[in-house]
C-alpha positions as CSV (number, residue, x, y, z in Angstrom):
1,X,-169.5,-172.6,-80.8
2,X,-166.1,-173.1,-83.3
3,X,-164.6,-175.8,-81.7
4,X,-161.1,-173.0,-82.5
5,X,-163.0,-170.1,-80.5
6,X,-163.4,-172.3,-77.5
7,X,-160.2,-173.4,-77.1
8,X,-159.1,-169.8,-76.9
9,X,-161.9,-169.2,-74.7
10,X,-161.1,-172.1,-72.1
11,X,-157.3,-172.4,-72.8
12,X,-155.0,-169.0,-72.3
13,X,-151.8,-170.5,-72.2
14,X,-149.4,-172.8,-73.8
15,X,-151.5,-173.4,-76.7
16,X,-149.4,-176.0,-79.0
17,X,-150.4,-175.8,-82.7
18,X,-148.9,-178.4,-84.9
19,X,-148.4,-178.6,-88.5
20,X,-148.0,-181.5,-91.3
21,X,-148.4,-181.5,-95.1
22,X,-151.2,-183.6,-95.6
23,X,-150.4,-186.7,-97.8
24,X,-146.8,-187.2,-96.2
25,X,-145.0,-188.9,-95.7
26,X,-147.6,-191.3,-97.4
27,X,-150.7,-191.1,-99.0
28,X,-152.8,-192.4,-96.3
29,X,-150.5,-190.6,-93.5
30,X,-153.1,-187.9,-93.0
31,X,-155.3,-190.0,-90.6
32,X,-153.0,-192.0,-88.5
33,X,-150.9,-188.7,-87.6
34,X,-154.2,-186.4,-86.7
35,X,-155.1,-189.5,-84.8
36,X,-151.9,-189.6,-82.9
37,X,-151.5,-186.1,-82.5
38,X,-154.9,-185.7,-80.9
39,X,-154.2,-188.7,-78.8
40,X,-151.1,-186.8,-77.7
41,X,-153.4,-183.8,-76.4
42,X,-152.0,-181.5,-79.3
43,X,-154.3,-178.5,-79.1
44,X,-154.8,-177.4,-82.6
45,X,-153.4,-179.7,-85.9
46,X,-153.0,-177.6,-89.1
47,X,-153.0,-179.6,-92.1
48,X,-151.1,-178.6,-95.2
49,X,-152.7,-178.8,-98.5
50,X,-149.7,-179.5,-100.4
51,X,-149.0,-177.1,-103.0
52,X,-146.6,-177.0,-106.3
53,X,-145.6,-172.8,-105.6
54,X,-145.7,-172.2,-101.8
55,X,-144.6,-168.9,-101.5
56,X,-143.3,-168.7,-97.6
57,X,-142.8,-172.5,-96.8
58,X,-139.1,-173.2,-96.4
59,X,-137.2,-176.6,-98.3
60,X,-138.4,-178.9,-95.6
61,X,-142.0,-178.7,-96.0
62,X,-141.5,-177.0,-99.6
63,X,-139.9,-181.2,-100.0
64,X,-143.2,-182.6,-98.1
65,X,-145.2,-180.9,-100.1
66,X,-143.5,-182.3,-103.4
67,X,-143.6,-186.0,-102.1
68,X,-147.2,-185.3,-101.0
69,X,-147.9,-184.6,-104.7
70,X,-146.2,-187.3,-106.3
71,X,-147.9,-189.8,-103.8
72,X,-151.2,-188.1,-105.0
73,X,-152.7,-186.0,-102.7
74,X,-155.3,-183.6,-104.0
75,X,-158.1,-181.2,-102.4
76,X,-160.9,-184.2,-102.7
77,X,-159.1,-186.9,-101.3
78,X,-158.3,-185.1,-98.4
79,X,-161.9,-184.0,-97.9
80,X,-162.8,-187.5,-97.7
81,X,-159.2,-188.5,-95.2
82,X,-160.6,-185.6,-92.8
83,X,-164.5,-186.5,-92.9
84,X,-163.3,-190.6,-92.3
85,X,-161.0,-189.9,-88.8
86,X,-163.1,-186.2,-87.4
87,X,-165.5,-188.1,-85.7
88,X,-162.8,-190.4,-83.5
89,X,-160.7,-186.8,-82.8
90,X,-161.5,-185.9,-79.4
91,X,-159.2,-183.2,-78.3
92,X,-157.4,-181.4,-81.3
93,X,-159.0,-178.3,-83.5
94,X,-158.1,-178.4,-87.3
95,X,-157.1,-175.9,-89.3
96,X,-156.4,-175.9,-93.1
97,X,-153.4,-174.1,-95.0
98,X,-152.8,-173.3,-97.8
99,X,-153.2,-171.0,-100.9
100,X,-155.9,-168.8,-102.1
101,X,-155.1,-170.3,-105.9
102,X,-155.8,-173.6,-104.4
103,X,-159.4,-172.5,-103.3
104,X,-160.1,-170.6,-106.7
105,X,-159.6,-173.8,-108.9
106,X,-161.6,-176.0,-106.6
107,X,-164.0,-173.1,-106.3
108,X,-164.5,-171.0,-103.5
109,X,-168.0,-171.6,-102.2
110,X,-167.4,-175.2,-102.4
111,X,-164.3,-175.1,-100.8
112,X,-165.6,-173.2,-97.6
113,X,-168.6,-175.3,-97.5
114,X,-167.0,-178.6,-97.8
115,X,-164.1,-177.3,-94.8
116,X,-167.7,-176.9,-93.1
117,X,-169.1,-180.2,-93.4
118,X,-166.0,-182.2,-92.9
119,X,-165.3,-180.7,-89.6
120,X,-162.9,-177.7,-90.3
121,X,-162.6,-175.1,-87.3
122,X,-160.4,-172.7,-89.3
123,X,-158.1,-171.6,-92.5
124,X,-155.0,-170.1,-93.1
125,X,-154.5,-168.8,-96.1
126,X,-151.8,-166.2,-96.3
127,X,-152.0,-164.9,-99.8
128,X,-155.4,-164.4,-99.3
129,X,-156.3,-160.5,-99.9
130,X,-157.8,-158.7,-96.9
131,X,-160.1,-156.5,-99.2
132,X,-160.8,-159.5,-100.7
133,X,-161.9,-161.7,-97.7
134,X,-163.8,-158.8,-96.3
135,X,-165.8,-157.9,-99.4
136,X,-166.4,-161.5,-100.7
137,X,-166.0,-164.0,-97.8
138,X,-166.7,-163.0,-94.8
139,X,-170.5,-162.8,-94.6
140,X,-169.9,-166.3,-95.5
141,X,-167.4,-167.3,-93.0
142,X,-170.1,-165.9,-90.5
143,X,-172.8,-168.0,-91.5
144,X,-170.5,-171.6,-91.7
145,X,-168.7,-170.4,-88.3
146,X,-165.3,-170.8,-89.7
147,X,-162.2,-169.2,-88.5
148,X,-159.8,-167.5,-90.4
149,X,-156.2,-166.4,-89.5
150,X,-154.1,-163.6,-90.9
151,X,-150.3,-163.3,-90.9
152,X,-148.6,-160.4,-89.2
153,X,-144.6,-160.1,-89.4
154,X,-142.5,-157.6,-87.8
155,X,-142.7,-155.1,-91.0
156,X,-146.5,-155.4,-90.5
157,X,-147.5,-151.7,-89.7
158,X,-149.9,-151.0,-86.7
159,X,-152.6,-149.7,-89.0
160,X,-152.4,-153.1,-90.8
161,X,-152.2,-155.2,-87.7
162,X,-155.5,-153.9,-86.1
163,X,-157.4,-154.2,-89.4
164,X,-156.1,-157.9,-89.5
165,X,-157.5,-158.0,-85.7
166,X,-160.5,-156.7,-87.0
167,X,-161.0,-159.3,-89.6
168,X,-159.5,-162.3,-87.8
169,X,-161.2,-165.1,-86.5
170,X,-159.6,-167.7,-84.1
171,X,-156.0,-166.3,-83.6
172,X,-153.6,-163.9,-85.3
173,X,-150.4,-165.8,-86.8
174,X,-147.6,-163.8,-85.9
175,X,-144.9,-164.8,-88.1
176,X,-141.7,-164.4,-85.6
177,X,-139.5,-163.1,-88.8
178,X,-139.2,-162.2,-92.0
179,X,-138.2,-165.1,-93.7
180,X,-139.5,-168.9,-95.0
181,X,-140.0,-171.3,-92.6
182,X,-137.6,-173.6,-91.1
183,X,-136.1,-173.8,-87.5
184,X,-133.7,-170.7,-86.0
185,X,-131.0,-171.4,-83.9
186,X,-132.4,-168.3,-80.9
187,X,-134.9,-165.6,-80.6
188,X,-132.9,-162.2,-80.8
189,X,-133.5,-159.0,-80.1
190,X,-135.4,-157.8,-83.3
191,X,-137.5,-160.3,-82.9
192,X,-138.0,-160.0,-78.8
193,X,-138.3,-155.8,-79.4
194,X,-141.4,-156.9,-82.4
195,X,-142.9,-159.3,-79.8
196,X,-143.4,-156.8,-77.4
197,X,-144.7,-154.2,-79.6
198,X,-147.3,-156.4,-80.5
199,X,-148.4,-157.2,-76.7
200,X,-148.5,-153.0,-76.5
201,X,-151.3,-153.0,-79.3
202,X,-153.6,-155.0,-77.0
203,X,-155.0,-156.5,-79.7
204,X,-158.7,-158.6,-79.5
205,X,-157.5,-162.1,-80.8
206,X,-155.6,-164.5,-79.6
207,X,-152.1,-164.9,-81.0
208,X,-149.4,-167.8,-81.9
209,X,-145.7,-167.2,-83.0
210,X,-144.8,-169.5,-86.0
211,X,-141.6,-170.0,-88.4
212,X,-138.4,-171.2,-86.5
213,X,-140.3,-172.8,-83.6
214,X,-139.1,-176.3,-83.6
215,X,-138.4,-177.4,-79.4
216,X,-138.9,-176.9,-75.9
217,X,-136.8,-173.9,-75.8
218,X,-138.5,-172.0,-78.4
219,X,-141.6,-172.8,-77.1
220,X,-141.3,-171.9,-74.5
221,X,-140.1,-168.5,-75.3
222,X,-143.3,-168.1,-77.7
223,X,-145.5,-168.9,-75.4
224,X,-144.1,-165.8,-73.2
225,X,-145.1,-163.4,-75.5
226,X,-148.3,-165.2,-77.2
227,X,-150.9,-167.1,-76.3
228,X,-149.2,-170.2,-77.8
229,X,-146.9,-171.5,-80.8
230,X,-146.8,-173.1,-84.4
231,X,-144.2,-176.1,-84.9
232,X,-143.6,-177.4,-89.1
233,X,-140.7,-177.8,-90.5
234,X,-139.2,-179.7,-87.4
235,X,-142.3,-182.1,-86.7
236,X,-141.6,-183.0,-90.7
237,X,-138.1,-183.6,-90.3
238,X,-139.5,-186.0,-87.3
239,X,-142.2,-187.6,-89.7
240,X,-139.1,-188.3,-91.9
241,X,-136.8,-189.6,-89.6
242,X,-139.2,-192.2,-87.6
243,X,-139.1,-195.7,-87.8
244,X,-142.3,-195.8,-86.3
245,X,-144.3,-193.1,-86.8
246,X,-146.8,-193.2,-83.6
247,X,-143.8,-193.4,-81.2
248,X,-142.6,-190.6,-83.6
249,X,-145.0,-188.7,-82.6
250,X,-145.4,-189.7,-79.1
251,X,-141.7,-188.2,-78.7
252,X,-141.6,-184.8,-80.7
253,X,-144.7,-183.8,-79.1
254,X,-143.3,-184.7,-75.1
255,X,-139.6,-183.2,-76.6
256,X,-141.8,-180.0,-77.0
257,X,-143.9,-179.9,-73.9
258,X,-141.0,-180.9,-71.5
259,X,-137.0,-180.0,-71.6
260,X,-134.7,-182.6,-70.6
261,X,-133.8,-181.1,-68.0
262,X,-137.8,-181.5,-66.5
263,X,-137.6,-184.8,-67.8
264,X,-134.3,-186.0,-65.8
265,X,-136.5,-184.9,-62.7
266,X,-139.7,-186.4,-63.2
């Protein structure tokens, strides 16, 4: 079974998804932060495939993504980062994202074949076309048993939203507004009245809330409404700011499982 699919099937709760531009904030980065993160228990890791024209990423990860470049990152080195550590992960699920162009130039049968063989549960790709997935893709997606995830936002219509249920794979990415990415200062009641109309559809798949997730708090307040959370921009800021990026890591990842107020009682 995808290694994605049975998390969702053993795991309905609290489901922490974690994101980092692959490459950042050095060239050989990838491996020791999918090692940590997994160490840390982190249930899914979605790794960035940095990108020159991201269309929704805000200026934090937009700026990882640049760096990522100019240390030279590309599709084939990362291939060979991912296939080098998979075997040592013992916890985590990984995801790609990305952009469709980014699968066109490296060619999309090789692409999906080599996310396959390297140990890829899943792919987000949000320019992706769903006409286009469904007529071309998917029959291949079935054979290699690869996830896929569409983005939802709160202008999503409902006859859109069950054709994306239709077609995902994994877990719906409900993107908690419409805007880039980057963290928000509180949940309000747009946002609370679009969660809740999305609990109504009873949809099939699983979902996580992502864009302006970024601590305990808003975590937290995901989880109430999904199955779970994405965190990026403010686990990059946290790859940027550490001294030492394990104990980095150690602490974003317990700073988003437990408030301080939990913490000053334990």
């Amino acid at each position: 079974m995808n290694k994605l699919i049975e998390l969702f099937k053993n795991k309905e709760r609290d489901i922490l998804n974690i994101y980092f531009t692959a490459g950042y904030p050095k060239l050989d980065s990838t491996g020791h932060i999918l090692k940590r993160l997994d160490q840390n228990k982190v249930d899914i890791i979605e790794i960035g495939m940095p990108y020159s024209d991201p269309l929704a990423d805000g200026p934090t990860i937009q700026a990882s993504g640049a760096k990522a470049l100019e240390n030279g990152m590309h599709l084939d080195l990362l291939f060979q980062q991912i296939d080098s550590i998979r075997p040592s992960l013992k916890h985590a699920s990984l995801i790609l994202m990305g952009y469709y162009n980014q699968v066109l130039q490296f060619g999309p049968q090789k692409f999906f074949r080599q996310c396959k063989a390297v140990g890829i549960d899943g792919l987000i790709l949000p320019d992706l076309p769903l006409h286009e997935y469904e007529s071309e893709y998917k029959d291949l997606f079935d054979e290699l048993d690869l996830g896929i995830s569409f983005l939802i936002t709160p202008q999503t219509p409902d006859t859109r939203i069950k054709k994306i249920d239709k077609l995902s794979k994994g877990f719906i990415y409900m993107v908690s507004s419409a805007s880039i990415t980057g963290a928000q200062k509180e949940v309000n009641d747009i946002q609370l009245d679009y969660y809740k109309r999305i609990n109504a559809l009873e949809l099939n798949n699983p979902r996580l809330i992502g864009f302006g997730i970024s601590d305990n708090k808003s975590f937290k307040t995901a989880c109430q409404y999904a199955q779970g959370a994405i965190i990026g921009s403010a686990f990059i800021r946290a790859l940027s700011d550490a001294q030492n990026l394990e104990l980095g890591i150690d602490n974003f990842v317990k700073n988003i499982r437990v408030s301080d107020l939990e913490a000053k009682s334990i």
